[in-house]
C-alpha positions in Angstrom: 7.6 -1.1 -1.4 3.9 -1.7 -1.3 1.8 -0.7 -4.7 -1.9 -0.9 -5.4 -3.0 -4.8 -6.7 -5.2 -3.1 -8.7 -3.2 -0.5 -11.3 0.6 -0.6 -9.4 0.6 2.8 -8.4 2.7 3.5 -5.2 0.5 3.9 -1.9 0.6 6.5 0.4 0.5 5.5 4.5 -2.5 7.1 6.4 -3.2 6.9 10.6 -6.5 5.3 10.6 -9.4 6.3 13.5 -8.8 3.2 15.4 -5.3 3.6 16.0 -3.9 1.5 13.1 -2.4 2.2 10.2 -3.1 2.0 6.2 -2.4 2.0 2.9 -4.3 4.1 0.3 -4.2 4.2 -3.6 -5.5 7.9 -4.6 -6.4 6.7 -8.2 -8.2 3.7 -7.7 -9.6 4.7 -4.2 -9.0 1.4 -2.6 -6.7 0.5 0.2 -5.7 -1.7 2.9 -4.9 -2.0 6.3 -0.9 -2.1 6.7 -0.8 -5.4 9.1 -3.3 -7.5 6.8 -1.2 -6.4 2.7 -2.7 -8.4 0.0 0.5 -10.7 -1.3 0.0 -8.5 -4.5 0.6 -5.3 -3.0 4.1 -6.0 -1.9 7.0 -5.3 -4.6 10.6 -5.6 -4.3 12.7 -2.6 -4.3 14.7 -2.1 -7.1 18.6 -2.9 -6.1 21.3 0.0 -6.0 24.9 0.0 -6.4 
């Protein structure tokens, strides 16, 4: 699950002009691109059953 470094809210996945793809946190305004994730960004989804 990737989150913002910044304040752990969930990011949303955008198509960016060049063909790639990103991640965007609306409250902080900040993103990154999804092939180059700060380590920080990446959380572990919570386990089921």
């Amino acid at each position: 699950m990737h989150v913002c470094p910044h304040c752990a809210a969930p990011l949303t996945l955008h198509d960016l002009r060049d063909g790639d793809q990103g991640y965007w946190c609306h409250p902080c305004g900040r993103g990154h691109r999804a092939s180059n994730p700060p380590l920080d960004a990446l959380k572990p989804l919570p386990r089921t059953g």
